[in-house]
C-alpha positions in Angstrom: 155.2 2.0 95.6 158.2 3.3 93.9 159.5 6.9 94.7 160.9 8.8 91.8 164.6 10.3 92.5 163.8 13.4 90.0 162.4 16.3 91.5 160.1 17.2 88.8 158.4 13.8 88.9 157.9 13.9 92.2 155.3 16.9 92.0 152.0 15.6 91.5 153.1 11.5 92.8 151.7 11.0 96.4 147.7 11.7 95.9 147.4 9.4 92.7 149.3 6.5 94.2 146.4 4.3 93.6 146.2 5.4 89.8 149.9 3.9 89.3 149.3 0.7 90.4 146.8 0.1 88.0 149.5 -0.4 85.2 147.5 1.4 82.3 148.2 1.1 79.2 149.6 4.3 77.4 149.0 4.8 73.6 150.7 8.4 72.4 149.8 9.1 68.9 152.4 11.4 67.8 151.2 13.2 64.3 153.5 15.0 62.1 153.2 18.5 61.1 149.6 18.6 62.0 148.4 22.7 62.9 147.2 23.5 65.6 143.2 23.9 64.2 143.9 20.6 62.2 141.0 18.9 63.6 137.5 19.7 63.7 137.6 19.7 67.8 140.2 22.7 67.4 138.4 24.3 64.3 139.3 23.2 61.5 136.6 24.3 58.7 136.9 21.4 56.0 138.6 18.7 57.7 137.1 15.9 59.0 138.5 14.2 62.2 135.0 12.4 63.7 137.0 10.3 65.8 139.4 12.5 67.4 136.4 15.0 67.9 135.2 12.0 70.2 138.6 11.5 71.6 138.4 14.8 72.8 135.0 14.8 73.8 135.1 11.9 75.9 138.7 13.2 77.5 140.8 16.9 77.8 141.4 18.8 75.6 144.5 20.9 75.7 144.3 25.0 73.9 147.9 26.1 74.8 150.0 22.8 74.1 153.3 22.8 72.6 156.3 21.2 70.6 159.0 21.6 72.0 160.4 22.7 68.1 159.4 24.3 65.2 160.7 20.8 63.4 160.2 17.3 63.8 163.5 15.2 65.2 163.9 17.9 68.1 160.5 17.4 69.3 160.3 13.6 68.6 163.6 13.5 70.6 162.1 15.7 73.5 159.0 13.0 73.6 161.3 10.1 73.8 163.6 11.5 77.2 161.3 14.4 78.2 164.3 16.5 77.7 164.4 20.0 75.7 166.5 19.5 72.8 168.4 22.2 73.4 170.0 20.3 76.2 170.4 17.5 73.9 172.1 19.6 71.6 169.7 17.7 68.9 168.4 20.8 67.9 167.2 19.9 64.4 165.7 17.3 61.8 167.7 14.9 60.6 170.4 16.5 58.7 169.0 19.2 58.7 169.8 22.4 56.0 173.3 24.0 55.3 172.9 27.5 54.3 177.4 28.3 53.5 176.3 32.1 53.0 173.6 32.8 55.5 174.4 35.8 57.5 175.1 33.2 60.6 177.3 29.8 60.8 175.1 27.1 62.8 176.3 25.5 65.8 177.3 21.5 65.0 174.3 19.1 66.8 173.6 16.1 67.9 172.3 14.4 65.1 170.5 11.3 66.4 169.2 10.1 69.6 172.4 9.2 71.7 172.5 5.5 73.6 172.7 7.3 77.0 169.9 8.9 76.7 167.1 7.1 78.7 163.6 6.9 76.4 160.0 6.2 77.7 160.2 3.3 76.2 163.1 1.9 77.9 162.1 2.9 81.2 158.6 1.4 80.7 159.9 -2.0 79.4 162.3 -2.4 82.2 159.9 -2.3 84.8 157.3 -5.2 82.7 155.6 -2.9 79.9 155.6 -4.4 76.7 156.7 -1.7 74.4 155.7 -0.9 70.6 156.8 1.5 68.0 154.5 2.5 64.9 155.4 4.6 62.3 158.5 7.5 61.9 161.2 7.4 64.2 163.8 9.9 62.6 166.1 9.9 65.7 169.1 7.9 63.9 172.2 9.0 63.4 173.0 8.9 59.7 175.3 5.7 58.9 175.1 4.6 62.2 175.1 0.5 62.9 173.1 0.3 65.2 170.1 1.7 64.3 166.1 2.2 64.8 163.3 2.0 67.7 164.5 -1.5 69.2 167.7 0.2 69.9 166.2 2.2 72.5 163.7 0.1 74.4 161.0 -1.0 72.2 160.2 -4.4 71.8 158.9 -4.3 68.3 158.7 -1.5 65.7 156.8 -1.4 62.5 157.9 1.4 59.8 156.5 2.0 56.2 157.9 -0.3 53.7 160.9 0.6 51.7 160.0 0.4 48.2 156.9 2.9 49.4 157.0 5.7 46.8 155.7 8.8 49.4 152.8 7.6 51.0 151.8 4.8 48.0 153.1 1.3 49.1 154.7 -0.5 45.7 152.0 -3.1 43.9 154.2 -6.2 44.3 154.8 -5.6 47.7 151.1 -4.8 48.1 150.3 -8.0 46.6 152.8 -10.2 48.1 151.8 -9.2 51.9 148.0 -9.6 50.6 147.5 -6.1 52.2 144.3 -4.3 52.5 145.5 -0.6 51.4 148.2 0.2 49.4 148.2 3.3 51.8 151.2 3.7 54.1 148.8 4.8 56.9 146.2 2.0 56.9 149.2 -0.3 56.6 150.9 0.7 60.0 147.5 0.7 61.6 147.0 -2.7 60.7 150.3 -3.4 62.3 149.3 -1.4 65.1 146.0 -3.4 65.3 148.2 -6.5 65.8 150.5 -5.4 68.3 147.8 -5.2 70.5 146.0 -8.2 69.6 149.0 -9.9 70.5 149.8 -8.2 73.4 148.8 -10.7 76.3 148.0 -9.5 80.3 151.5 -7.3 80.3 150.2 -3.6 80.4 151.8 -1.8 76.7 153.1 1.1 75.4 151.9 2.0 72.0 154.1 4.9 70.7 152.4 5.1 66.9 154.1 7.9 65.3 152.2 8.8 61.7 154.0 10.2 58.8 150.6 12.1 58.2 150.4 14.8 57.5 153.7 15.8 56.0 154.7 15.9 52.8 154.4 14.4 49.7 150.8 16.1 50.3 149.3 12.5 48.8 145.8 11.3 50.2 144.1 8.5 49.2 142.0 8.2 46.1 138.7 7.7 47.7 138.9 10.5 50.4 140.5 13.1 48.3 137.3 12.2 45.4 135.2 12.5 48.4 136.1 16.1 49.2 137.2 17.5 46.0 133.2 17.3 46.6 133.2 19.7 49.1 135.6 22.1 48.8 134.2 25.4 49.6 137.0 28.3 48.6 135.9 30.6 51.6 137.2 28.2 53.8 140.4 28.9 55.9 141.2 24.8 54.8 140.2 23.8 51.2 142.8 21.5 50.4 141.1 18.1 49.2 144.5 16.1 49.0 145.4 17.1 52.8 142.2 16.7 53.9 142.6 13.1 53.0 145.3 12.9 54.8 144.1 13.8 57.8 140.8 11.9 57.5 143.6 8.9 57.3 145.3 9.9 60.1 141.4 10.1 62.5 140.4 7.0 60.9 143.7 5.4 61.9 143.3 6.8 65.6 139.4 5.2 65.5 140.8 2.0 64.3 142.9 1.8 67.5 140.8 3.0 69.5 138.6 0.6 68.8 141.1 -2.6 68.5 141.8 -1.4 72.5 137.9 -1.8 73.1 137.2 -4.8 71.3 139.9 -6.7 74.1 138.3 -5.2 76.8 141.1 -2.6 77.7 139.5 0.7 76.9 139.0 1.9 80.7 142.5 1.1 81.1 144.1 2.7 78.7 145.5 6.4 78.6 145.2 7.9 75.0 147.3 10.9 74.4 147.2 12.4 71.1 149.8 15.6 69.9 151.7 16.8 67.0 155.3 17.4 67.0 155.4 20.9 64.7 153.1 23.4 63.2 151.2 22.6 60.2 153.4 23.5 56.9 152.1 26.6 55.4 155.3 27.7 53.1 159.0 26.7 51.8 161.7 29.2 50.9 159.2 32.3 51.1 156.2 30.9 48.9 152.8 29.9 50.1 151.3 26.5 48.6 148.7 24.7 49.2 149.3 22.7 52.1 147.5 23.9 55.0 147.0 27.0 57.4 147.1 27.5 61.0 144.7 30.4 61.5 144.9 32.5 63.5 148.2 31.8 64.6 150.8 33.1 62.8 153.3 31.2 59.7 154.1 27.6 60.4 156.3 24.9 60.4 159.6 26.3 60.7 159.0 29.6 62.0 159.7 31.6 64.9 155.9 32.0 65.8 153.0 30.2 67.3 152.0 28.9 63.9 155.2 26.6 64.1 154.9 25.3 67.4 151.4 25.1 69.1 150.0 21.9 68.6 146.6 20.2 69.2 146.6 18.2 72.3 144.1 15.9 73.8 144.1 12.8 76.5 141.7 10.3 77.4 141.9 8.6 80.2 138.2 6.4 81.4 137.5 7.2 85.3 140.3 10.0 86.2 140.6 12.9 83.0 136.9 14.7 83.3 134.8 14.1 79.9 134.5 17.0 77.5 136.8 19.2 79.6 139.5 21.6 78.5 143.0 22.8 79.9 144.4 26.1 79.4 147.4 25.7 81.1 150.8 25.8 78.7 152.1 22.4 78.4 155.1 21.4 75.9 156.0 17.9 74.8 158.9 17.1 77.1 155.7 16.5 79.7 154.9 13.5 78.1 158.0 11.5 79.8 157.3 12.3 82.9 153.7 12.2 82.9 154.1 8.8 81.3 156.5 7.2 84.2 154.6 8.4 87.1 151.1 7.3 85.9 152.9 3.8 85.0 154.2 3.5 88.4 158.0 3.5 87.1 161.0 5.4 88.7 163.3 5.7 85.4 166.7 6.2 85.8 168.2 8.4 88.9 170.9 10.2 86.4 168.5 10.4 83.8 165.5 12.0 86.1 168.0 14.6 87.0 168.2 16.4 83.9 164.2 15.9 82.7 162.6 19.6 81.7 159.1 17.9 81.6 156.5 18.2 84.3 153.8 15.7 85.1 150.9 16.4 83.9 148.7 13.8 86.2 147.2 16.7 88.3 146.4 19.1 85.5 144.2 15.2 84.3 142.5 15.2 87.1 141.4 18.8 87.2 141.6 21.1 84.4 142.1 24.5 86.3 145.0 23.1 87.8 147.9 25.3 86.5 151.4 24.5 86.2 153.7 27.6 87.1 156.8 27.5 85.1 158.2 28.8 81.7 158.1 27.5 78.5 161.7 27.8 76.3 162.8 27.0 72.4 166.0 27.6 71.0 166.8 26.7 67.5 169.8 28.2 66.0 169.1 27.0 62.2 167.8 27.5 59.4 164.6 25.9 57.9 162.8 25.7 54.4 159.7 27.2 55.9 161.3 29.5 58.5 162.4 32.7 60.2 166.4 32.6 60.9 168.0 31.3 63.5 165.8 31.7 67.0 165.3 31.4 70.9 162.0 32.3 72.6 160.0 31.8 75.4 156.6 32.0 77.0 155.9 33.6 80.6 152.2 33.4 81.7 150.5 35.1 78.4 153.7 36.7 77.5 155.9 35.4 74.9 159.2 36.6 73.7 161.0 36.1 70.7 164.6 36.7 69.8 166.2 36.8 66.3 169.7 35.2 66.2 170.4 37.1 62.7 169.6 40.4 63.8 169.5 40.7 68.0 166.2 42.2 67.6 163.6 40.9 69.5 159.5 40.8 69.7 157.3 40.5 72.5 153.5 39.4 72.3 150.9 39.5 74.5 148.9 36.3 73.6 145.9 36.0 75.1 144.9 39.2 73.4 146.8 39.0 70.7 147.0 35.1 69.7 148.0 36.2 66.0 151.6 38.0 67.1 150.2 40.7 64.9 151.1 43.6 67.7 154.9 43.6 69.2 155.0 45.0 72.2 158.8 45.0 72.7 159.2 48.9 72.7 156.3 49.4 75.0 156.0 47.4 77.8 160.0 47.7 78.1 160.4 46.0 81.8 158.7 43.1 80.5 160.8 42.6 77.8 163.9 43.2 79.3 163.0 40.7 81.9 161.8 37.7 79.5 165.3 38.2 77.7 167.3 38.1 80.7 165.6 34.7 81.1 166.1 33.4 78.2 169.9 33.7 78.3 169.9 32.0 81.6 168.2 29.4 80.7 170.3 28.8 77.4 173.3 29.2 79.4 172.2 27.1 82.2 171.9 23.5 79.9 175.2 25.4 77.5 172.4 26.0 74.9 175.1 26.2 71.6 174.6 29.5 69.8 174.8 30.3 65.9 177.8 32.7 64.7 178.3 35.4 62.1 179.6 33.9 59.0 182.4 35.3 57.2 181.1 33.7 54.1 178.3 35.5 54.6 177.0 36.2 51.0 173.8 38.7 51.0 172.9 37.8 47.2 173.2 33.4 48.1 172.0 33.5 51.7 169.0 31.1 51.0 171.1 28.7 48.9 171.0 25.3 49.9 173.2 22.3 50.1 171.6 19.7 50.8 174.3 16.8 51.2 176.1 17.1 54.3 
C-alpha cells in the first residue's frame, strides 16, 4: 500500500486500506447547470429523474454539497486537480464576459487548464486505470495546439459532434453514423456504453460530463410532448422543454448504470453524481423560463446559494449505507482526493501539496461523520445571470458574503434561514467581523487576484457587453 505525500489525503487513508486495493471503478457524472432540487430525490415537483432517485436510494445522498463556482470552467477545473480555482487563477468560463464600463476592472485569469496541473485522470492512468472522457470539457485554452481531454490523462474522449446545431445532431451526420437519436445526449451515452464494453479487466475511470441541462433549453420531441401533458402551473418547475432535458440527462445515468451491471461490475463500481453550478434562473436581470432553485436564492451566476449548491449523491455496493444522507458541507474540489485514495493512487508529491479537497471516504462510510473546515469562493467577474464581482464563505451554518463593487457584505445564518432572505451582518457583528477576516486570509494565502475600480467606469453602460476578447 501506497502512502499519499499530501496531508489532506492522508486523513481518512489507514482504516480503509482494504477498500483501495480493490481497484473500483469510479464513474463521476458531472451535470451542467443542474439546481440544487433538480431531481425528484431533492424535490423537484415536475421533473422526473426515476433513476437517479434510485441512485440515491440505493447510495448517500449529499444536502449541503457544493461547486466550487457559480460558473462552469472554474468548477470543472476544481474537479479535474481538486484545487479551488482561485488558486488556479481559472476563475471563470471560458472567455468569460468583458464588461469596459462596469464600476470594477477584472483581474486577467487563467484561461484553460494549464499542462502542470496534475488531473484525476492522469494520476489514475499512471498507476493502470484506463481513463475515459464523455461529454464537455471546456478547460482549453482558446487557440491553443494542443488541445482537449487526451491532453490531460484520458485515454479516450468522446464530445458532441460538430455540425450539432445545440443539442440536435445534423441529419447527414445522423444518417451516416447510423445513430439511434439524433439527440446529443443519447449519442454520448452510447459512446459511453462502449467505452465500457470495451474496457477489459483494467479497473476505469468514466468522467461523463453532460451538456444537460444548459442552454439552448432544447429537449427531445417525445419527452417534451410527454410533459407538455403534465404541466401543472402551481408547480415551482413547469417547464416541459427542461424537463426533457433532464429526463435525458436520468435516462442517460440509467443507461450506464445499467451497461456497468450487465458486465458484472456494479458492486465494484463507485457512482458519484454532482453538478458543477446552480440551475439558470435569469440573464442580464430578466427571469425566463428555465428553471428555479427554490428555496435557495437566484442562480447560476450569483453570489447566493442558488448559484452554487448542487445535488450530490454516491453509490458505492458494500461500504456507502443504502438510502442514507450527509449533511456535512462538501465542495467539488473533494472529488480528487476522494477519488485517489479509494483507487489506491498516491498522485503527484508537488501536486498533493497544494490540493484544497478533502477525502470524503469516511464521511461514505458513515454519514454523521463531519468534516471540520471552511468552505471559500471567490469570483471577481461578472456574469449574465449574476451579482458583481464576489468572495464568500461558509463556517458551520454561517455563511458570508462580500461584494467586490460595493465592500458591503451579508451574513446568513443557513440552517434557519436556507433562503438568505434575513442578513444578519449588522447583528451578530463578531461573527461577521470574524468570517471576513477569514476570507481575506484565505484569498491572500493562495494570492487570490482581486477586481479593481475602473476608470472607465460608465454608470449609464455598466452592463454592456463585449463579447470577443
Amino acid at each position: 500500500m501506497r502512502t499519499l505525500v499530501s496531508v489532506t489525503l492522508i486523513a481518512c487513508w489507514a482504516p480503509f486500506a482494504s477498500l483501495a486495493e480493490s481497484r473500483p471503478n469510479i464513474v463521476l457524472f458531472l451535470a451542467d447547470d443542474l439546481g440544487w432540487t433538480g431531481t425528484g430525490s431533492f424535490g423537484s415537483d415536475f421533473y422526473e429523474t426515476p433513476n437517479l432517485d434510485t441512485l440515491a436510494s440505493k447510495g448517500m445522498s449529499f444536502s449541503n454539497a457544493y461547486a466550487a463556482c457559480t460558473v462552469c470552467s472554474p468548477t470543472r477545473a476544481s474537479v479535474m486537480t481538486g484545487m479551488y480555482p482561485a488558486r488556479l487563477r481559472l476563475t471563470d468560463f471560458i472567455s468569460g464576459q468583458k464588461r469596459p464600463y462596469a464600476k470594477m476592472t477584472v483581474p486577467d485569469w487563467t484561461m484553460g487548464l494549464e499542462s502542470r496541473r496534475v488531473t484525476i485522470a492522469e494520476a489514475l492512468k499512471s498507476d493502470g486505470y484506463r481513463t475515459i472522457h464523455i461529454g464537455k470539457w471546456h478547460l482549453d485554452f482558446p487557440n491553443a495546439q494542443i488541445q482537449g481531454p487526451t491532453a490531460h490523462g484520458f485515454d479516450v474522449s468522446h464530445e458532441k459532434p460538430q455540425d450539432s446545431r445545440g443539442y440536435i445532431i445534423n441529419e447527414d451526420t445522423v444518417n451516416s453514423l447510423n445513430l439511434n437519436s439524433n439527440y446529443v445526449t443519447d449519442y454520448l451515452t452510447d459512446k459511453a456504453i462502449e467505452e465500457i464494453d470495451a474496457t477489459g479487466n483494467q479497473p476505469f475511470f468514466l468522467y461523463f460530463a453532460y451538456h444537460t441541462p444548459h442552454t439552448p433549453i432544447q429537449g427531445r420531441d417525445d419527452l417534451v410532448k410527454y410533459f407538455e401533458g403534465k404541466v401543472d402551473p402551481k408547480a415551482i418547475h413547469n417547464n416541459p422543454i427542461y424537463a426533457a432535458m433532464v429526463k435525458s440527462l436520468d435516462m442517460s445515468v440509467g443507461n450506464v448504470v445499467d451497461a456497468v451491471t450487465k458486465k458484472g461490475l456494479l458492486d465494484d463500481t463507485l457512482f458519484i453524481f454532482t453538478s458543477d453550478n446552480g440551475g439558470l434562473t435569469r440573464r442580464y436581470g430578466k427571469y425566463d423560463e428555465f428553471t428555479e432553485n427554490i428555496p435557495l436564492r437566484r442562480g447560476k451566476g450569483s453570489a447566493y446559494e442558488g448559484g452554487v449548491r448542487v445535488p450530490a449523491i454516491a453509490r458505492w455496493s458494500g461500504v456507502i449505507p443504502e438510502g442514507s444522507q450527509s449533511d456535512t458541507p462538501i465542495i467539488t474540489v473533494d472529488y480528487y482526493p476522494t477519488i485517489l485514495e479509494i483507487a489506491g493512487v498516491s498522485g503527484d508529491p508537488n501536486h498533493n501539496e497544494d490540493v484544497d479537497g478533502r477525502s470524503l471516504l469516511s464521511v461514505f462510510k458513515n454519514s454523521l461523520h463531519t468534516i471540520k473546515r471552511h468552505l471559500y469562493w471567490h469570483y471577481p467577474h461578472y456574469h449574465a445571470g449574476g451579482d458583481g464581482p464576489y468572495s464568500a464563505i461558509r463556517a458551520g451554518n454561517w455563511r458570508l458574503i462580500e461584494f467586490h463593487e460595493t465592500g458591503n457584505v451579508e451574513l446568513y445564518r443557513l440552517d434557519k434561514d436556507i433562503g438568505e432572505s434575513q442578513d444578519k451582518a449588522e447583528i451578530n457583528l463578531k461573527t461577521r467581523d470574524q468570517l471576513r477576516l477569514k476570507l481575506a486570509k484565505w484569498r491572500k494565502s493562495i494570492a487570490a487576484q482581486m477586481p479593481a475600480k475602473n476608470p472607465n467606469y460608465d454608470p449609464s453602460r455598466a452592463t454592456e457587453v463585449v463579447r470577443n476578447r
